[in-house]
Jmol script that loads the backbone (N, CA, C; Angstrom):
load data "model"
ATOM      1  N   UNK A   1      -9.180  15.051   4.862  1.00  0.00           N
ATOM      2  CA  UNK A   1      -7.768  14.769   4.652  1.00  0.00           C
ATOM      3  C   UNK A   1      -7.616  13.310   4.211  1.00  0.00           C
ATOM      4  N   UNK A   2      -7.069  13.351   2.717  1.00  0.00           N
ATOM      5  CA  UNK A   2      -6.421  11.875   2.501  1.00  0.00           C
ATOM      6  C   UNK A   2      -5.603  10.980   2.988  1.00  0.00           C
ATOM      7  N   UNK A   3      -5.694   9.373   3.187  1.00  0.00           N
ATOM      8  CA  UNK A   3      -3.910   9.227   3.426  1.00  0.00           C
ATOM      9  C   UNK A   3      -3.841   8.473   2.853  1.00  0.00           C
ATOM     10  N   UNK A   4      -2.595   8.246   2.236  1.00  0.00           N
ATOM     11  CA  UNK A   4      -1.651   7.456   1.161  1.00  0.00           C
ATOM     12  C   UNK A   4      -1.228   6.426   1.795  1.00  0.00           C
ATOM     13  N   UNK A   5      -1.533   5.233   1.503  1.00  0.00           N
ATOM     14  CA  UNK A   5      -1.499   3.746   2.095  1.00  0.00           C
ATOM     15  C   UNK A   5      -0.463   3.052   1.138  1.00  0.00           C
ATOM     16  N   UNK A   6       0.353   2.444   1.180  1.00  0.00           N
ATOM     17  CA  UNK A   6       1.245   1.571   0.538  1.00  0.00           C
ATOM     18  C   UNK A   6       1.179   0.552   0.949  1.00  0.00           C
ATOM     19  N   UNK A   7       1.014  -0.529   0.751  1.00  0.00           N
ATOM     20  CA  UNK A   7       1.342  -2.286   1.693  1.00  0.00           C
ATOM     21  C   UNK A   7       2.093  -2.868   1.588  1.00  0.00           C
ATOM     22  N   UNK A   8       2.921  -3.534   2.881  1.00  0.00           N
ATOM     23  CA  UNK A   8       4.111  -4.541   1.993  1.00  0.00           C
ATOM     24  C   UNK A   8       3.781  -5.559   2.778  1.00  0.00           C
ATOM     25  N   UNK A   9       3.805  -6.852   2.061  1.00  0.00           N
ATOM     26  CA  UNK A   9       3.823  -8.204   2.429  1.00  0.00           C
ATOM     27  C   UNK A   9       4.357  -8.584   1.046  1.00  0.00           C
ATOM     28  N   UNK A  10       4.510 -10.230   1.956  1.00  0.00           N
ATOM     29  CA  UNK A  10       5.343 -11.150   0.770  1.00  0.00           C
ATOM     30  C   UNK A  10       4.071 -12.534   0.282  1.00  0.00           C
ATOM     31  N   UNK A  11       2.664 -11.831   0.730  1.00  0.00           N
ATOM     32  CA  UNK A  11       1.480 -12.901   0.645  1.00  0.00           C
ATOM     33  C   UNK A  11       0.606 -12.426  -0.128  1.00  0.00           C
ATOM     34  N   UNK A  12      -0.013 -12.347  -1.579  1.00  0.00           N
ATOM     35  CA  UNK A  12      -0.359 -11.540  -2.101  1.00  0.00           C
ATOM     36  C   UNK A  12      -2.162 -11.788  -1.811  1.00  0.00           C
ATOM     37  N   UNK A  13      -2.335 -12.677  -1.041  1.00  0.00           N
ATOM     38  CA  UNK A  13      -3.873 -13.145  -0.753  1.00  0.00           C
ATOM     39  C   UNK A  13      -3.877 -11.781   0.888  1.00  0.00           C
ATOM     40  N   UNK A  14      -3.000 -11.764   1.063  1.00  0.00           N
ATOM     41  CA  UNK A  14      -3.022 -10.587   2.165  1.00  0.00           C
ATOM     42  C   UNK A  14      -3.520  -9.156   1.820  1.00  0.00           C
ATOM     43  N   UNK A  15      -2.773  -9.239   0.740  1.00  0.00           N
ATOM     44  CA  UNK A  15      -2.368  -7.705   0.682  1.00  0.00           C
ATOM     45  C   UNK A  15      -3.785  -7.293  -0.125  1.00  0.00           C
ATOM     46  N   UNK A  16      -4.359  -8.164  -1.404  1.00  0.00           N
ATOM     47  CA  UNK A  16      -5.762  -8.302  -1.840  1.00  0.00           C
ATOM     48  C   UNK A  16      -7.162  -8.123  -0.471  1.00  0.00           C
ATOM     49  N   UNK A  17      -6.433  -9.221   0.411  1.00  0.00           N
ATOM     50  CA  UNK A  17      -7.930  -9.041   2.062  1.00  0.00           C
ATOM     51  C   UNK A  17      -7.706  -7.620   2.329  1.00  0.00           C
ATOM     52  N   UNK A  18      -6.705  -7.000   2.423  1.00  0.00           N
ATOM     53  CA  UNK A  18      -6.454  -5.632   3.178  1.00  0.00           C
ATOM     54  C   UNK A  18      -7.448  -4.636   2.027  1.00  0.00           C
ATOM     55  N   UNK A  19      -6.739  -4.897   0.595  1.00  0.00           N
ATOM     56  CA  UNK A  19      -7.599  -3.878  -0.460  1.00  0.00           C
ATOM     57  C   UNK A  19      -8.674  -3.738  -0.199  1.00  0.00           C
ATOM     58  N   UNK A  20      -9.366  -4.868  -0.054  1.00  0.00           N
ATOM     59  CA  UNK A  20     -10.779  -5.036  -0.107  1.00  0.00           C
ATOM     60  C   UNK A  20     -11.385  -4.368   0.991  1.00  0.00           C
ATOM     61  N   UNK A  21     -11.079  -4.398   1.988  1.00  0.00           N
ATOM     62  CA  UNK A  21     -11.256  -3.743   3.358  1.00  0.00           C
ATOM     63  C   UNK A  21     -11.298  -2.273   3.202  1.00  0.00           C
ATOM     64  N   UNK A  22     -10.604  -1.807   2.572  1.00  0.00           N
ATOM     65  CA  UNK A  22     -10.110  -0.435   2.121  1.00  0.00           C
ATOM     66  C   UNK A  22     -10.635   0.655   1.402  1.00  0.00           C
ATOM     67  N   UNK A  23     -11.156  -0.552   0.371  1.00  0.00           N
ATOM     68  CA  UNK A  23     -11.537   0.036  -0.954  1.00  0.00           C
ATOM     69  C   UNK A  23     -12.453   1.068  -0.725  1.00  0.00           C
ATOM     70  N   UNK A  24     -13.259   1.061  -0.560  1.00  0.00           N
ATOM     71  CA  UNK A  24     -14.357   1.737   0.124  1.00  0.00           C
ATOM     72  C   UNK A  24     -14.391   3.052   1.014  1.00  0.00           C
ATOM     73  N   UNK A  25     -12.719   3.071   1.363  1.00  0.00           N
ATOM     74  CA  UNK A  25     -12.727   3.943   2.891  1.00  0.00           C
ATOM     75  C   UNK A  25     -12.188   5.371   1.864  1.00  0.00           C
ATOM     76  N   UNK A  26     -12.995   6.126   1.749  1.00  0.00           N
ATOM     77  CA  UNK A  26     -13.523   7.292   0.912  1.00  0.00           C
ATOM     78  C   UNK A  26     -11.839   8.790   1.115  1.00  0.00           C
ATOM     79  N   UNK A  27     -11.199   8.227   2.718  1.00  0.00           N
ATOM     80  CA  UNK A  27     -10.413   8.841   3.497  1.00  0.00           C
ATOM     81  C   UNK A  27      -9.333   8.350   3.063  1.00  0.00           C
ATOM     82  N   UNK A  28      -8.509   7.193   2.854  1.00  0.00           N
ATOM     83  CA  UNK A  28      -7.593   6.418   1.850  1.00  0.00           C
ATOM     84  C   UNK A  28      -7.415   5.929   0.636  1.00  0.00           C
ATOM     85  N   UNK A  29      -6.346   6.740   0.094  1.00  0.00           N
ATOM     86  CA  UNK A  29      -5.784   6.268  -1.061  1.00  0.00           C
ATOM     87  C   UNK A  29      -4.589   5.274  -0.999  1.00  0.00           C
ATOM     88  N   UNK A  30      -5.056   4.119  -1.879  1.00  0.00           N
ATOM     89  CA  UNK A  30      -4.371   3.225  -2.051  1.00  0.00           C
ATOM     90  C   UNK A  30      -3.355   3.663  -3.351  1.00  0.00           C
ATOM     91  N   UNK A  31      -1.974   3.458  -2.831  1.00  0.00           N
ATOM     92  CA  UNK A  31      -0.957   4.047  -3.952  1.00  0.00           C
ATOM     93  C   UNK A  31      -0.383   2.710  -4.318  1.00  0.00           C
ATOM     94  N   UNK A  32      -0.352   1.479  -4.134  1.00  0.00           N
ATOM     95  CA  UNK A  32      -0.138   0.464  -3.850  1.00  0.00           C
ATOM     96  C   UNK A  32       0.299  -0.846  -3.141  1.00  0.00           C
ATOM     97  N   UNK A  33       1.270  -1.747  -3.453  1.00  0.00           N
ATOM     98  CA  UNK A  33       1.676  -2.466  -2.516  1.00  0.00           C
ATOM     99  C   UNK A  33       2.976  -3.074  -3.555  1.00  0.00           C
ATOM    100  N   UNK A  34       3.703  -3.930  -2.688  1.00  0.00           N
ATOM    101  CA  UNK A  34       5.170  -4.713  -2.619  1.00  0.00           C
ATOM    102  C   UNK A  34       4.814  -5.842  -1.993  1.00  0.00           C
ATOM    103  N   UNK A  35       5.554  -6.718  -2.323  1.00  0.00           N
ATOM    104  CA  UNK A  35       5.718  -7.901  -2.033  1.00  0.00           C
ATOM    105  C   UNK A  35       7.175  -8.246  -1.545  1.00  0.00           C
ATOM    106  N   UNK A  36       8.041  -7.220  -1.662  1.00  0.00           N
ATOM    107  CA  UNK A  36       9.330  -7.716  -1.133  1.00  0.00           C
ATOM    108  C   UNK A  36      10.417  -6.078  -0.558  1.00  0.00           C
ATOM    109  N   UNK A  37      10.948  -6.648   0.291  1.00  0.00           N
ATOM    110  CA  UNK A  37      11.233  -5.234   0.468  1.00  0.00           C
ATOM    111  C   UNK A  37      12.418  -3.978  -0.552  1.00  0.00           C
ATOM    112  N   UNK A  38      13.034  -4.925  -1.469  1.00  0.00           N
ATOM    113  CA  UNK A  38      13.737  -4.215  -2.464  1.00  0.00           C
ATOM    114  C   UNK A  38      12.721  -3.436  -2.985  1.00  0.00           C
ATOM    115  N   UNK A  39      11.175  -3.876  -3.661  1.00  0.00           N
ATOM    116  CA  UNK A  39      10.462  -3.496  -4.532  1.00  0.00           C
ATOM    117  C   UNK A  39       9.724  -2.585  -4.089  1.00  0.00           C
ATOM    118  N   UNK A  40       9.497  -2.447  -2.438  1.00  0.00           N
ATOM    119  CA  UNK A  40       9.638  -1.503  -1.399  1.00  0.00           C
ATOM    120  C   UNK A  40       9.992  -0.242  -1.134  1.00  0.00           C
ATOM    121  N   UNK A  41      11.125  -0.477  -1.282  1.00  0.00           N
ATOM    122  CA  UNK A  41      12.432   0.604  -1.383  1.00  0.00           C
ATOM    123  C   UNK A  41      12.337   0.933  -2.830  1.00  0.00           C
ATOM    124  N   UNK A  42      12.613   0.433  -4.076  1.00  0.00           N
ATOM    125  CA  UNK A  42      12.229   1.239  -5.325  1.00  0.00           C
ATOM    126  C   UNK A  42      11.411   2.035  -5.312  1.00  0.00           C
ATOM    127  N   UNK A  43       9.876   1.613  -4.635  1.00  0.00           N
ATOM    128  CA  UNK A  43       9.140   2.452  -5.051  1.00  0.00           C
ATOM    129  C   UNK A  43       8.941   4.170  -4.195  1.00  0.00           C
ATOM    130  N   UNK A  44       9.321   3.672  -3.035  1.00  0.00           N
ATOM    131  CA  UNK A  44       9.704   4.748  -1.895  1.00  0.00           C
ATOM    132  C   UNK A  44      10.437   5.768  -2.505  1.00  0.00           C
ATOM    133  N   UNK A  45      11.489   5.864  -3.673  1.00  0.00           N
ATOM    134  CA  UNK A  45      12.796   6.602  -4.179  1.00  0.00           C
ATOM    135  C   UNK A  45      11.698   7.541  -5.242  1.00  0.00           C
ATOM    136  N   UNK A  46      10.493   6.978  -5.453  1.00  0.00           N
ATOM    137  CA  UNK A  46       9.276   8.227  -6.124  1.00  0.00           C
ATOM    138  C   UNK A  46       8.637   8.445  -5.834  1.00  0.00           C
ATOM    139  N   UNK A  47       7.906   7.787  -4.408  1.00  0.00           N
ATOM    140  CA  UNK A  47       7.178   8.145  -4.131  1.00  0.00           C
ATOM    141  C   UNK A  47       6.830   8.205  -2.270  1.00  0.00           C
ATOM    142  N   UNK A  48       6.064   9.284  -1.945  1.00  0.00           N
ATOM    143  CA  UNK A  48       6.144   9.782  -0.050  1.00  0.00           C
ATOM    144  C   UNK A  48       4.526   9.185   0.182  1.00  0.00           C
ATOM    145  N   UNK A  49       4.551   7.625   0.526  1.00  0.00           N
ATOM    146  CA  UNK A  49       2.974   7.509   1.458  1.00  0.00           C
ATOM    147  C   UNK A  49       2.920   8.120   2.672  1.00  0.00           C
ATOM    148  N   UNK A  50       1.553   8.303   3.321  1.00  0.00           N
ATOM    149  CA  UNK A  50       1.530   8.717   4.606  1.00  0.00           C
ATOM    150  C   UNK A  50       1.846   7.608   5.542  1.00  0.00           C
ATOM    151  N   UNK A  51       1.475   6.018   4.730  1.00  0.00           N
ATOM    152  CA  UNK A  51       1.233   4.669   5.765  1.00  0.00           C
ATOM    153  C   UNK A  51       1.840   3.725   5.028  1.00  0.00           C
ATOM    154  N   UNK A  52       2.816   2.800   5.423  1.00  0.00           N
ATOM    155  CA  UNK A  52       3.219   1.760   4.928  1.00  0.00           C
ATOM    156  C   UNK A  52       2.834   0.516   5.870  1.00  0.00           C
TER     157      UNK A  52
END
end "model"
wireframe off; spacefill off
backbone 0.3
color backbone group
């Protein structure tokens, strides 16, 4: 079973340490990330992660 990971921070050296951590994990898909919570909420209105 996959899960759909989204990230939000406003630190983009964060959200890159987290990818990296991630990348690898065969069980998560990275659908992306935000940096602010409007851009957050846009993307939420197309799309259902399992994890924010």
């Amino acid at each position: 079973m996959q899960i759909n990971l989204f990230i939000v921070d406003d630190h983009y050296m964060i959200i890159e340490g987290i990818q990296s951590l991630l990348v690898q994990e065969k069980d998560i898909n990275w659908m992306g990330h935000a940096t602010s919570a409007a851009s957050c909420l846009a993307f939420l209105k197309n799309h259902q992660p399992d994890v924010i």
